[in-house]
C-alpha positions as CSV (number, residue, x, y, z in Angstrom):
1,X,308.8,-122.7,77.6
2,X,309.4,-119.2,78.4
3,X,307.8,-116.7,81.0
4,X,305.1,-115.8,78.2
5,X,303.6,-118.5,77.2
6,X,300.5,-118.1,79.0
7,X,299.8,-114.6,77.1
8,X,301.7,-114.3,73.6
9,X,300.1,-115.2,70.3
10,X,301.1,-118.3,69.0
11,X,303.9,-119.2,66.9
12,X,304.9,-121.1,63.3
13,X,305.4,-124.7,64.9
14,X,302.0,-124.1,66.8
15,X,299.8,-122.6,63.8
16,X,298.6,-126.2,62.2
17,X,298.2,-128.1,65.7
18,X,295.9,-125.2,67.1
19,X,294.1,-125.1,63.9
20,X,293.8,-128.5,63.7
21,X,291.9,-128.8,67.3
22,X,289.8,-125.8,66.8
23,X,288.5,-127.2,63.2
24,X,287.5,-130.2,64.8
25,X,285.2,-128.4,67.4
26,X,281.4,-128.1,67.0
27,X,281.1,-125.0,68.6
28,X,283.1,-123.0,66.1
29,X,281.0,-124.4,63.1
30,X,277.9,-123.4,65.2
31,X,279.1,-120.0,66.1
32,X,280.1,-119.1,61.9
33,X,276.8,-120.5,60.8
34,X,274.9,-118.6,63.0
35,X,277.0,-115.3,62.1
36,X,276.4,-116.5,58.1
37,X,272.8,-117.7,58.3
38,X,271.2,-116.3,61.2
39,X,267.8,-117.2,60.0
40,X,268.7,-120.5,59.0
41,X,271.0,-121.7,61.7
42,X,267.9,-122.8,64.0
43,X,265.8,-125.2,61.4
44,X,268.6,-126.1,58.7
45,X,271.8,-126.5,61.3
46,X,272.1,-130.2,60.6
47,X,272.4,-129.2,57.0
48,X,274.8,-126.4,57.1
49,X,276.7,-127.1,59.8
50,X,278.7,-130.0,57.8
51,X,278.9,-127.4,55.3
52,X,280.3,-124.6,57.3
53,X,283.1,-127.2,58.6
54,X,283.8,-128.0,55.3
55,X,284.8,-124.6,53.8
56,X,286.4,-123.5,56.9
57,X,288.4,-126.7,56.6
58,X,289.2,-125.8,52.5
59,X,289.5,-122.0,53.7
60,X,292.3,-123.4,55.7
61,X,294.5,-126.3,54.2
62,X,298.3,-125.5,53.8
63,X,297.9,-122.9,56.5
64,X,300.6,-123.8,58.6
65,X,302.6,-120.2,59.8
66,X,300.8,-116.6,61.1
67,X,301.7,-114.9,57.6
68,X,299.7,-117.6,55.9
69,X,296.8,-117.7,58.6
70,X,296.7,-113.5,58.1
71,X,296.8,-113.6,54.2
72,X,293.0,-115.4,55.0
73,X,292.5,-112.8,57.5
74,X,293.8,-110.4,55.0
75,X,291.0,-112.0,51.8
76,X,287.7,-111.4,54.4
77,X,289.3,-107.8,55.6
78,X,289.3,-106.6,52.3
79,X,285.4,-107.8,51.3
80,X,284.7,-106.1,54.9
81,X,286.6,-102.8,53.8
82,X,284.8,-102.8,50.6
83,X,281.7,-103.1,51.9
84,X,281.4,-101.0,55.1
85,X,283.6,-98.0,53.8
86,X,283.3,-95.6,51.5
87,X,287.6,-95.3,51.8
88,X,290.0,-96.2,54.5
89,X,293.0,-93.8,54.7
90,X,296.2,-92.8,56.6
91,X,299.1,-90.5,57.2
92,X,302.1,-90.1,59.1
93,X,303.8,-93.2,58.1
94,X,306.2,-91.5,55.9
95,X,307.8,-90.3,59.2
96,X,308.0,-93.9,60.5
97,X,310.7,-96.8,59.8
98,X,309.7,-100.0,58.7
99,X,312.7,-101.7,59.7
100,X,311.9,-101.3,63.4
101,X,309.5,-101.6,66.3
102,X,306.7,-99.3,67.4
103,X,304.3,-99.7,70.6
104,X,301.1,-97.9,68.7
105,X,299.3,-96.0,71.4
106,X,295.7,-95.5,69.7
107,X,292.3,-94.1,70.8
108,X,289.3,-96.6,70.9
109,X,286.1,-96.3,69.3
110,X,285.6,-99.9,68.0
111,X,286.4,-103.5,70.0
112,X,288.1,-105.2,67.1
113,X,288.0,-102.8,63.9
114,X,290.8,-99.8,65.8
115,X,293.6,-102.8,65.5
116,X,292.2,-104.0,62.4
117,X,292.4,-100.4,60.5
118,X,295.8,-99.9,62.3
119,X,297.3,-103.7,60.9
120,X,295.6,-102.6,57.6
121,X,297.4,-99.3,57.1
122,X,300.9,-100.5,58.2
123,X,300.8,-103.6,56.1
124,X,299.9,-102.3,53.0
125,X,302.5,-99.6,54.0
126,X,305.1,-102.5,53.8
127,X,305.0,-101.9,57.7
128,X,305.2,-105.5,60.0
129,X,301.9,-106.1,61.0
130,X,300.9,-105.7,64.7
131,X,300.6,-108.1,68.1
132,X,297.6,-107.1,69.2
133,X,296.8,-106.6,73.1
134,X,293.1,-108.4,73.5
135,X,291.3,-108.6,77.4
136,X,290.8,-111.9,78.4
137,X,287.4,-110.4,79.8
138,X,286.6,-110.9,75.3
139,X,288.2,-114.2,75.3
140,X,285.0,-116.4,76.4
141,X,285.7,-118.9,74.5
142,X,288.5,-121.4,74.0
143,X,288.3,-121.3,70.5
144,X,287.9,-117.3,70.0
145,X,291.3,-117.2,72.1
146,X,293.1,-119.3,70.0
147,X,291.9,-117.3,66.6
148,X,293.2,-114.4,68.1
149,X,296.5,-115.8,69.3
150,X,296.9,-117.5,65.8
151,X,296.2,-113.6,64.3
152,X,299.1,-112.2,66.6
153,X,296.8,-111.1,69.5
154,X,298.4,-111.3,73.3
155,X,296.3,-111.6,76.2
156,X,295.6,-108.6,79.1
157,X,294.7,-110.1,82.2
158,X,291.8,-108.3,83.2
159,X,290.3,-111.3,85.5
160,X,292.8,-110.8,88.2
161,X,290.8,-109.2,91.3
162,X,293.3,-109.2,94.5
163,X,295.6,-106.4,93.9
164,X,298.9,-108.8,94.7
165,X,297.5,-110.4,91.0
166,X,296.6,-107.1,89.8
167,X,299.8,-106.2,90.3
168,X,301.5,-108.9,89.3
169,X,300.0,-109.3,85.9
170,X,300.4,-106.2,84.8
171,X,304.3,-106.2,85.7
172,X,304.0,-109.4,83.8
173,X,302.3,-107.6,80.3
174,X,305.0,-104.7,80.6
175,X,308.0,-107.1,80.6
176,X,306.4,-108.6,77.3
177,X,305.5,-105.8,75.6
178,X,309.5,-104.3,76.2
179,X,310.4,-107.6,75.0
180,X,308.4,-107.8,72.0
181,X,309.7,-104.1,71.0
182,X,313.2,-104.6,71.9
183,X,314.5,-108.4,71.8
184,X,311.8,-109.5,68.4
185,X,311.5,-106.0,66.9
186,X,308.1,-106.8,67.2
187,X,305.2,-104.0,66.7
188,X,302.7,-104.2,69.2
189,X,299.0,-102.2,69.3
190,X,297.3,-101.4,72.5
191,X,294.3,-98.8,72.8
192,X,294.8,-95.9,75.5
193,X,291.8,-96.8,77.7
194,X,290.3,-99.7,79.0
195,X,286.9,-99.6,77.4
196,X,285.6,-97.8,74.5
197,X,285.5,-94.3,74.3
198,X,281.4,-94.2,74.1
199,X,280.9,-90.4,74.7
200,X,283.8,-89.9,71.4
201,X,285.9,-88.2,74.0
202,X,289.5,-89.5,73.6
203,X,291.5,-89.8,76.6
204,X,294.7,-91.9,77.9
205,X,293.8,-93.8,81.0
206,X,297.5,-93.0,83.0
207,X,297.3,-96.4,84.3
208,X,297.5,-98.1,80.7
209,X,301.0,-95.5,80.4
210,X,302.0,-96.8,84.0
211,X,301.9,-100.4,83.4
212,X,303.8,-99.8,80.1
213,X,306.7,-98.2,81.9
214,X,306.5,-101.2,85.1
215,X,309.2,-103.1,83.7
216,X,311.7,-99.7,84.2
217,X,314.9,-100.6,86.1
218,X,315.3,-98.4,89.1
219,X,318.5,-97.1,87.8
220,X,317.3,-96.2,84.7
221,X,316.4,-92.9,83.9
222,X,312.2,-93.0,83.5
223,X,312.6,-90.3,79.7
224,X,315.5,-92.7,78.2
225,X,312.8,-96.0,79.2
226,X,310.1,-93.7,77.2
227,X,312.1,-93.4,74.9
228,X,313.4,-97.0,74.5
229,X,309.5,-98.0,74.6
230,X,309.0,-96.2,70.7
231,X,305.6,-94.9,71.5
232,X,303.8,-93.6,68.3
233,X,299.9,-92.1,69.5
234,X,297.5,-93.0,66.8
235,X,294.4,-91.1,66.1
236,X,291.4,-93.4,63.8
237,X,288.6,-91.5,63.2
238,X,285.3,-93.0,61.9
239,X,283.1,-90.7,59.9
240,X,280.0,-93.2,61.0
241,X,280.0,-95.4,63.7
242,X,277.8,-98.9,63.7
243,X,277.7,-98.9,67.4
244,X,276.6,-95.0,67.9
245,X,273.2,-95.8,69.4
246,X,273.9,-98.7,71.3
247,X,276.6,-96.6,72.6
248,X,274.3,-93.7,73.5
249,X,271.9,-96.2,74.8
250,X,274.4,-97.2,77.2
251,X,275.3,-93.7,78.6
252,X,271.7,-92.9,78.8
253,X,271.3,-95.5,81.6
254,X,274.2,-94.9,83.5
255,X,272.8,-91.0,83.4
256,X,269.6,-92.0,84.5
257,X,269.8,-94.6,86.6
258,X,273.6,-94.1,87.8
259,X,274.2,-98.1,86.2
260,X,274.4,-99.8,83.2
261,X,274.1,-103.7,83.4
262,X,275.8,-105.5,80.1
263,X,274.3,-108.4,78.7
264,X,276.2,-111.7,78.5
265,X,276.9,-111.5,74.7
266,X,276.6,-107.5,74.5
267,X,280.2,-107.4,73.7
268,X,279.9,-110.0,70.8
269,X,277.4,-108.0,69.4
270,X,279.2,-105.0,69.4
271,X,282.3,-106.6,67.9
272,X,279.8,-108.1,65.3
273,X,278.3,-105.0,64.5
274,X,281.4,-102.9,64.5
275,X,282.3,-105.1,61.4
276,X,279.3,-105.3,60.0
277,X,278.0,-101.8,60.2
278,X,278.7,-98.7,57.5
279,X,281.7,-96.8,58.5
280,X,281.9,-94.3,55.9
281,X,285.6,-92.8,55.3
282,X,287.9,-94.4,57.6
283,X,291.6,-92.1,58.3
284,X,294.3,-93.6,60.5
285,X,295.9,-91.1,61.6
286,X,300.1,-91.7,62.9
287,X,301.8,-89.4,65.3
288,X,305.6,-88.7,66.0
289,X,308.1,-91.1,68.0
290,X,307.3,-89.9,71.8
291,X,311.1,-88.7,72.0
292,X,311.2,-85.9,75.1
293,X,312.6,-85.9,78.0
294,X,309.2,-86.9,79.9
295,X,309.3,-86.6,84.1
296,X,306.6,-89.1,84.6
297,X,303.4,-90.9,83.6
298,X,301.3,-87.3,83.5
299,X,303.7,-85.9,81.2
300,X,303.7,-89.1,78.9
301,X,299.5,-89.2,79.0
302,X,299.2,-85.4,78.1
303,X,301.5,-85.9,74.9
304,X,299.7,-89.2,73.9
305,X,296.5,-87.2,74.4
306,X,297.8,-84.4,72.4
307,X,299.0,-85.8,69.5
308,X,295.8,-88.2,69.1
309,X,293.3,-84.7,69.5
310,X,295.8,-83.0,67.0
311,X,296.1,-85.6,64.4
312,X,292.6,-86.5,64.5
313,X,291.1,-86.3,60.8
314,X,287.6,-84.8,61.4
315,X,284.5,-85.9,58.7
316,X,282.2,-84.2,57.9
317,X,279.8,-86.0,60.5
318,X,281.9,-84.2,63.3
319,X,281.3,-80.8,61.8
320,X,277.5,-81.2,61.1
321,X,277.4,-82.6,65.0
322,X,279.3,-79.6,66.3
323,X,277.2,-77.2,64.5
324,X,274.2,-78.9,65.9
325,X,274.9,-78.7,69.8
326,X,275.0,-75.1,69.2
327,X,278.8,-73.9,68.2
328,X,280.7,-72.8,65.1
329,X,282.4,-75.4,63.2
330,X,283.0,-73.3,59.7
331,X,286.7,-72.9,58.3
332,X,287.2,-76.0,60.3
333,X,289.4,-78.4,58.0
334,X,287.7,-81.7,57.4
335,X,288.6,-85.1,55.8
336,X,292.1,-86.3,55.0
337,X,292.2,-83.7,52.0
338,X,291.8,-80.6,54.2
339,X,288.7,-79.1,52.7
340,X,287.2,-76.2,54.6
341,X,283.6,-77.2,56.1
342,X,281.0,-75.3,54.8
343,X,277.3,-76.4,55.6
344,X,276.3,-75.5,52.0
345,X,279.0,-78.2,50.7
346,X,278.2,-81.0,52.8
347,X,274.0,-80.8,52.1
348,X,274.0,-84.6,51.1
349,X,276.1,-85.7,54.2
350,X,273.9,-83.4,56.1
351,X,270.4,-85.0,55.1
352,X,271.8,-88.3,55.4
353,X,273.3,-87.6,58.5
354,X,270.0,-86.4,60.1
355,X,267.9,-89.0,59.2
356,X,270.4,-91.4,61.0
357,X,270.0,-88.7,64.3
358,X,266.3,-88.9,63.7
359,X,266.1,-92.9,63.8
360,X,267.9,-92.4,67.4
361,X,265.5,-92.4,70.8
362,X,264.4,-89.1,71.6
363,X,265.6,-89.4,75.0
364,X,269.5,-89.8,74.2
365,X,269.6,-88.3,70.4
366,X,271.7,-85.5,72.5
367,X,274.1,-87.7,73.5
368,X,274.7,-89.6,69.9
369,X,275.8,-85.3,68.9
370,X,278.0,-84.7,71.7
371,X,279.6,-87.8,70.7
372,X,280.3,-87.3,66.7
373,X,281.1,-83.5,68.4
374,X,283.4,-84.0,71.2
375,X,286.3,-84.7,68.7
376,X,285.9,-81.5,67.4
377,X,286.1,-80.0,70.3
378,X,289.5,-81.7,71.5
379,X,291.3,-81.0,68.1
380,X,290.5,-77.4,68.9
381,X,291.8,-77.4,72.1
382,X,295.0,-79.1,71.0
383,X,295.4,-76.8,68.4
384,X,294.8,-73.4,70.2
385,X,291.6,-73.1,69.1
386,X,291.4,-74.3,65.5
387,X,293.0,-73.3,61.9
């Protein structure tokens, strides 16, 4: 037993026990049929469910560590990547040392594809691949919990409401992440916000930074604890993104009506759809080491926030939206390859790009713009006004 327990992903001796009891639950065959066969799950469920059991079962025999469990992960990432991308790409890494531990500070645009791009990239990099931070507020389900602790996912305890528990879980979080980073040279992921950025406007929530730094001894000095912590900001930049309406959708109602009321499985059907959907060219973008002599949490945000503006790899989607809500986004570099946007280069993208604004509600088409937009408009201001 140890003080984590409770939180951290699971380990070798506990990968074929979990499996084991999650194989043999109903629910988890239901839930995969109706993902596979929606259409078919209602009438023919008697049918396939014994199926579905049965290849899960096959998918899984001999698994019996995390590296095996993510080289199945790894199989149904790749058919995902192949079919919802037109390319996935990164940089920075060259800068980075596989031999030790990173806490990857990233923005977040998509639920459970921002890890799953970052994982990619530093595997296939030769990198460790990640432990994931995951709310528990996603973790309905006994069985969803335990996939994502068997695929290196820790839990966030975002149930707590008295701020004693508050408090006390997030002290909690921060003495696991510096003990995943320093005592198991362990990389861990966690997105900069709480929440998706819905509006495309990337920006460090100073609380996520404080929690990171709650495990500080008083006597030690808060940069050297920074620096200790091996934060790397992470920019991922999608040039399409499967959830743009729904997210629009969302914003339009908290601007009209001031609330926005989520539906009980509105955050499965995002995940779902955030895998699912065409992503276009995918760039994962890795900053430098955060490695000044930082005062506090404000100084540590701005820098996180700078380097994910900065690195961020604009598509051409960003340009054509930044043109469209009325400002000049020529000579701006675009795509991993740094070509120059020109509107006369891009005239495929653009007609595509429209009819996808055009199959939008009216009433918040504005809003899906700004949000394709806004990262140009950050990368500008982070890098005095363009190139």
């Amino acid at each position: 037993m140890t003080d984590f327990d409770d939180i951290r992903p699971y380990n070798d001796d506990e990968v074929r026990p979990v499996l084991d009891r999650i194989l043999a639950d109903r629910e988890l065959a239901d839930a995969v049929m109706r993902l596979k066969f929606p259409r078919l799950a209602g009438p023919l469920g008697f049918i396939l469910r014994p199926l579905v059991a049965r290849v899960m079962r096959r998918e899984l025999v001999g698994v019996d560590s995390v590296d095996k469990f993510q080289l199945v992960v790894e199989k149904y990432m790749r058919h995902m990547i192949e079919s919802t991308t037109t390319e996935i790409t990164h940089s920075g890494l060259d800068k980075l040392d596989p031999n030790r531990a990173y806490l990857f500070v990233s923005n977040h645009r998509d639920i459970a594809m921002d890890p799953a791009f970052v994982n990619w990239s530093l595997y296939h990099a030769g990198f460790k691949t990640l432990r994931i931070a995951i709310g528990d507020n996603l973790l309905t389900k006994e069985y969803v919990s335990d996939l994502m602790r068997l695929n290196k996912s820790f839990i966030v305890n975002r149930s707590a409401k008295a701020p004693r528990e508050k408090l006390k879980a997030a002290k909690k979080l921060s003495a696991y992440i510096y003990h995943s980073l320093t005592a198991e040279n362990a990389n861990i992921w966690i997105a900069q916000r709480e929440g998706r950025a819905k509006d495309g406007n990337d920006l460090t929530n100073s609380a996520v930074v404080g929690m990171l730094t709650l495990n500080r001894p008083k006597t030690e000095d808060y940069a050297d604890y920074v620096r200790e912590l091996s934060i790397v900001p992470v920019s991922i930049s999608y040039e399409l993104d499967p959830c743009d309406e729904a997210k629009a959708h969302e914003l339009h109602q908290q601007r009209t009506s001031g609330a926005y009321q989520k539906g009980d499985q509105e955050d499965v059907q995002s995940i779902a759809r955030g895998i699912a959907g065409q992503k276009g060219h995918v760039h994962v973008a890795f900053g430098d080491v955060l490695s000044g002599d930082f005062a506090d949490t404000d100084a540590v945000t701005a820098e996180i926030d700078r380097q994910i503006w900065s690195n961020y790899v604009l598509h051409s989607s960003n340009c054509m939206a930044f043109d469209q809500v009325g400002e000049e986004a020529r000579s701006l570099p675009y795509s991993d390859k740094n070509l120059s946007y020109e509107p006369s280069n891009v005239s495929d993208e653009r007609a595509s790009f429209d009819l996808r604004l055009q199959a939008v509600p009216s009433d918040y088409r504005d809003i899906v713009q700004a949000m394709y937009a806004n990262p140009v408009r950050n990368k500008l201001a982070a890098t005095g006004g363009g190139q």
